[in-house]
N, C-alpha and C positions, 0 to 999 in steps of 0.2 A: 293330459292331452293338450295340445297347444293349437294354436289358431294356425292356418298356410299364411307361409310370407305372401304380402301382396307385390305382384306386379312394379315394376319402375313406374309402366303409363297406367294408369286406373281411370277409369271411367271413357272420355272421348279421347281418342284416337290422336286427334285433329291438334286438338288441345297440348300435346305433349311437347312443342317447342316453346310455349310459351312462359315467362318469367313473370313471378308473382308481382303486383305493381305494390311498389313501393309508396307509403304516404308521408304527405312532409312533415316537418318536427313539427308540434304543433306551437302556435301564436302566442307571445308573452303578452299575458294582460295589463302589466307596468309599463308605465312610458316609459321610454329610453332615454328621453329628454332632462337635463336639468330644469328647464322651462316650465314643464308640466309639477316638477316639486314646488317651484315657486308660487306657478297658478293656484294648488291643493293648499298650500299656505297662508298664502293670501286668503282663498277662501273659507278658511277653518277661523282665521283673524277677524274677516267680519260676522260671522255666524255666530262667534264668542263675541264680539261687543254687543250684537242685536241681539242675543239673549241674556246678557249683562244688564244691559238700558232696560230691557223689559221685565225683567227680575225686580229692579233698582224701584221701575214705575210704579208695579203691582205695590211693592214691601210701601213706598209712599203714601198710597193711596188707598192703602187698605182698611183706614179708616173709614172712607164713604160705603163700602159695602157694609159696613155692622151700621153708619148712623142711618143709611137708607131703613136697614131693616126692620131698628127700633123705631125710625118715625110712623111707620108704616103701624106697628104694632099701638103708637101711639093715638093713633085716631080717634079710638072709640075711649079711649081714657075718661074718666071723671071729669080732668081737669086737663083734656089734651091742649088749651093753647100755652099752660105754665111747662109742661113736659115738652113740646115740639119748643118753647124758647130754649129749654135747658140742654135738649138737645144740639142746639144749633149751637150754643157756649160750648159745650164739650168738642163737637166738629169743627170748631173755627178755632177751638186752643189746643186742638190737635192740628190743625194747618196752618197754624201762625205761631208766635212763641205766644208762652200765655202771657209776657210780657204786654205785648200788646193789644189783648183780646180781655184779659181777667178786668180788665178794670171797665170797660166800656157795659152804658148802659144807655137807655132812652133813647133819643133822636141820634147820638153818636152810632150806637149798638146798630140800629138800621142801617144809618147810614152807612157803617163799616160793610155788612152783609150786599148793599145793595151796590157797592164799590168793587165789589170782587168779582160781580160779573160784567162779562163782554154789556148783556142787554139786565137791566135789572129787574129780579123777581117780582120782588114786591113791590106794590102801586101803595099808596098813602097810606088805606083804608087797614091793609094787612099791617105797616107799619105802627099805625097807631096801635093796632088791637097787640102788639107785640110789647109798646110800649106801655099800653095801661092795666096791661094784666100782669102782669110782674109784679107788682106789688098787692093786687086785689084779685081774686077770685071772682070774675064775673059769666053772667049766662052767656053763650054765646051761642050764635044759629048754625046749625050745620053747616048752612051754607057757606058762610064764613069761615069759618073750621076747615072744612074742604079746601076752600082756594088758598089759606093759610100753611097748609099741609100740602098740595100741589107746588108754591111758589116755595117750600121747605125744602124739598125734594129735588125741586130745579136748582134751588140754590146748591145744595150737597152738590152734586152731577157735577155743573158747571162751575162753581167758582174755579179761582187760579188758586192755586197754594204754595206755601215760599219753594217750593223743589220745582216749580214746573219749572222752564227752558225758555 
């Protein structure tokens, strides 16, 4: 059994002179322009340096996020002011060659640490207590300790290091 052929005009009447509308080719999403390659080029060129430079900074600098975290660790230490000194040795002979870090000690040692920043950490007091515990094992006040381990911490952060710009 088969279906009836339909009709030429089907449904409205009225309708039957009318031509389906036609719709336009649809819109190339590609510029047409040589202009716009050059702009996407350009653009892909600095996107690759500004994450080249930021690649380059982090791989630099990735020593202050582990010495931040062992000074941190180092607080409650037995002997945290001889640990946060040896710290700072190991974080400044990794930002400097160790040529010029391994050998410094006492008032040089400070003063190297306190030269590398914009505004200096450490005041006299941190300084001595850096200089005379190096060689001796003494009591020290929390108090003390603290602000020696604050100005530690600032020092990491901020210093300049031979890569900076």
């Amino acid at each position: 059994m088969s279906l009836p052929a339909l009709p030429d005009i089907f449904g409205n009447y009225v309708l039957g002179d009318f031509n389906e509308v036609v719709s336009p080719p649809a819109i190339d999403w590609l510029p047409q322009t040589p202009g716009w390659y050059l702009v996407a080029a350009a653009l892909l060129v600095i996107l690759g340096r500004r994450l080249a430079r930021r690649a380059r900074h982090w791989y630099h600098n990735r020593y202050r996020s582990e010495a931040l975290r062992r000074l941190r660790a180092a607080e409650n230490a037995e002997n945290a002011v001889v640990e946060i000194n040896r710290l700072l040795k190991l974080a400044a002979m990794e930002a400097f060659s160790r040529e010029q870090v391994a050998s410094l000690s006492g008032t040089a040692w400070t003063g190297f640490l306190n030269s590398q920043c914009d505004s200096p950490p450490f005041d006299e007091h941190e300084c001595k207590l850096l200089e005379d515990t190096v060689y001796r094992t003494a009591s020290v006040e929390a108090d003390a300790r603290s602000r020696l381990l604050r100005a530690s911490l600032d020092w990491v952060t901020q210093h300049k290091n031979r890569f900076d710009d």
